[in-house]
C-alpha positions as CSV (number, residue, x, y, z in Angstrom):
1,X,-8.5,-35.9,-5.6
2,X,-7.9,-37.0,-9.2
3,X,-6.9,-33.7,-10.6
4,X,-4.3,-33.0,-8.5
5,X,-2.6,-36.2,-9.1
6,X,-2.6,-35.6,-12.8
7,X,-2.0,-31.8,-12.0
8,X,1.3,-33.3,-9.8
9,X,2.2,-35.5,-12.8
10,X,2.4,-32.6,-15.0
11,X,3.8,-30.4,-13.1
12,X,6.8,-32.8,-12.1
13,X,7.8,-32.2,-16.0
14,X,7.8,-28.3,-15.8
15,X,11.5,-27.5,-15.0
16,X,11.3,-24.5,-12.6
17,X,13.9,-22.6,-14.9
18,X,10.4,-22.1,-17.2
19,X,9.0,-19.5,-14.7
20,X,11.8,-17.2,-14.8
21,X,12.1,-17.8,-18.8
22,X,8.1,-16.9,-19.2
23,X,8.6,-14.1,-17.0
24,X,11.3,-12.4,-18.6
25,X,9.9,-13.1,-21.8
26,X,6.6,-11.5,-20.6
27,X,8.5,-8.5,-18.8
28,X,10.5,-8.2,-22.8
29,X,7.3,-8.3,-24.7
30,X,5.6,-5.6,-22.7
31,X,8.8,-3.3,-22.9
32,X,8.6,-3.9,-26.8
33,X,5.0,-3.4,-27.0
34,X,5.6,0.6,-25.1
35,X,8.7,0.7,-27.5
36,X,6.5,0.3,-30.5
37,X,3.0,2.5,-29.5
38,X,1.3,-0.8,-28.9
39,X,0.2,-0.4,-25.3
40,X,-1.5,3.2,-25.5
41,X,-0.9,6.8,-26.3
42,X,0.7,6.6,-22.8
43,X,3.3,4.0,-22.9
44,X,5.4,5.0,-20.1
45,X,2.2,5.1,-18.2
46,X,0.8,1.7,-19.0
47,X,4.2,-0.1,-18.8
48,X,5.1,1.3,-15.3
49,X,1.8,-0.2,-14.3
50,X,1.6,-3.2,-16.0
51,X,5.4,-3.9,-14.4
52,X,3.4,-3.0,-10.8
53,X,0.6,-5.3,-11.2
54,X,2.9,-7.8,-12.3
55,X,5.1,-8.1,-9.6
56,X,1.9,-7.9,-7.2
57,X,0.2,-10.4,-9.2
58,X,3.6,-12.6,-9.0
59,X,3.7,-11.5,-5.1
60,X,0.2,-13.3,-4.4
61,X,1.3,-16.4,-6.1
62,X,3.8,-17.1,-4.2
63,X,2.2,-16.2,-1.6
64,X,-0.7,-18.4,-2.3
65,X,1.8,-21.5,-2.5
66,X,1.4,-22.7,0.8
67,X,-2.8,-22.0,1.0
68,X,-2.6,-24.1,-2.0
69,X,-1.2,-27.1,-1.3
70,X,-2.5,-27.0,2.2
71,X,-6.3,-27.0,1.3
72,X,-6.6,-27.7,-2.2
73,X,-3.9,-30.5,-2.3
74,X,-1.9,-29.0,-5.3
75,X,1.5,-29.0,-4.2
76,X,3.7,-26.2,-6.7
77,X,6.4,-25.4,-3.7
78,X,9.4,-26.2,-6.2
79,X,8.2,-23.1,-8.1
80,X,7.7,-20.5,-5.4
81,X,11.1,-19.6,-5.1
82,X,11.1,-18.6,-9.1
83,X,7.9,-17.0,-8.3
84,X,9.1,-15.1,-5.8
85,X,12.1,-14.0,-7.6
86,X,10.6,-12.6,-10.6
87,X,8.1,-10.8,-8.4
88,X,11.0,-9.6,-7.1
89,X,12.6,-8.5,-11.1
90,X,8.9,-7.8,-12.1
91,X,9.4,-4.7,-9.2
92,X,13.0,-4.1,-10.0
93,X,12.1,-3.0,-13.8
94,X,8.9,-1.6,-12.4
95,X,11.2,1.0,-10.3
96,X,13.4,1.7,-13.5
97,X,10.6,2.1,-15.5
98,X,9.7,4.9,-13.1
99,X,12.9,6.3,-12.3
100,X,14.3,6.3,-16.0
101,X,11.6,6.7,-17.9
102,X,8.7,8.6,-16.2
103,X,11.2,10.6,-13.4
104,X,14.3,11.4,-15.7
105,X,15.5,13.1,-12.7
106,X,16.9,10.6,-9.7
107,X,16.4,14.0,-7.8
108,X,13.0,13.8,-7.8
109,X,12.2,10.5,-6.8
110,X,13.2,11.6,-3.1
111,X,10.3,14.6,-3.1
112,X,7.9,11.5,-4.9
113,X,8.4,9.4,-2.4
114,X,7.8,11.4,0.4
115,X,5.1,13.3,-0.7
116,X,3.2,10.0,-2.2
117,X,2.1,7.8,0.8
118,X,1.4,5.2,-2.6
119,X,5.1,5.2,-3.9
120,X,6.7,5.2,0.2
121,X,4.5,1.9,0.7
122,X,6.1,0.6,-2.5
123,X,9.3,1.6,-1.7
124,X,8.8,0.1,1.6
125,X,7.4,-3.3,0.1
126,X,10.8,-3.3,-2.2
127,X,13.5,-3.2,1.2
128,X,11.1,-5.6,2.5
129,X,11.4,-7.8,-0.8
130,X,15.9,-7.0,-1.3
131,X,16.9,-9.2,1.7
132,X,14.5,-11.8,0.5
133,X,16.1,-11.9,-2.8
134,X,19.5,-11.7,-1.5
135,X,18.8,-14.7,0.2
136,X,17.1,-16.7,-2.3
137,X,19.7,-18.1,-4.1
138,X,21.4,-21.8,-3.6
139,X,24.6,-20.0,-3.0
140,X,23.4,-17.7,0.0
141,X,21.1,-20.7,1.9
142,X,24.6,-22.3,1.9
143,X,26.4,-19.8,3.8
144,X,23.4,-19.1,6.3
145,X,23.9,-23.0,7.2
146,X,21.2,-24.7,9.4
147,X,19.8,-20.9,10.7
148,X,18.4,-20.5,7.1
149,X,14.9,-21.1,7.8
């Protein structure tokens, strides 16, 4: 498999710090583009669900990983923890975006996620997602010791 070893020897270059700098550069460009009318008549709209498919897009990747490497032979396991995490941020602003901007009223969002079986599978997906996070960092695998895996 050729590619893959000149895939690998690229990829050995690529810090991992450049996926969580691309992706909050991408999450800042979109918020600009809804600040300045340049994703729609609906900004609010389009940004909450560009945020969404983000962070499922992101999601798969890193979910993907493993497949990847497995049966293709492209091995990109130093990223999927950055991948992970900014699936994780791609979410986070996802949920402010929906809260702040398109809610304006925290009250709400209790009657929204109740009554919308779309939003309490998301909100569901995101408790699923915090512990993940929590645990993600160098700092956390530390403390868990040995039992971390």
């Amino acid at each position: 498999m050729a590619w893959t070893d000149a895939a690998h020897g690229v990829l050995r270059r690529i810090p991992t710090w450049t996926v969580y700098v691309a992706g909050f550069a991408w999450l800042g460009w979109l918020f600009v583009l809804g600040a300045t009318g340049g994703l729609g008549v609906e900004p609010v709209k389009a940004l909450e669900e560009r945020y969404g498919l983000l962070a499922l897009q992101l999601l798969v990747a890193g979910l993907a990983v493993t497949p990847l490497r497995r049966f293709v032979g492209l091995n990109l396991i130093r990223f999927r923890r950055a991948i992970g995490m900014m699936a994780f941020w791609c979410l986070c602003a996802h949920l402010l975006v929906w809260l702040v901007l398109d809610l304006q009223s925290p009250g709400m969002a209790a009657a929204d996620i109740v009554k919308r079986p779309f939003i309490t599978v998301g909100m569901a997906g995101l408790s699923l997602l915090v512990p993940l996070a929590l645990t993600s960092t160098d700092r956390a695998i530390r403390r868990m010791g040995a039992d971390w895996r």
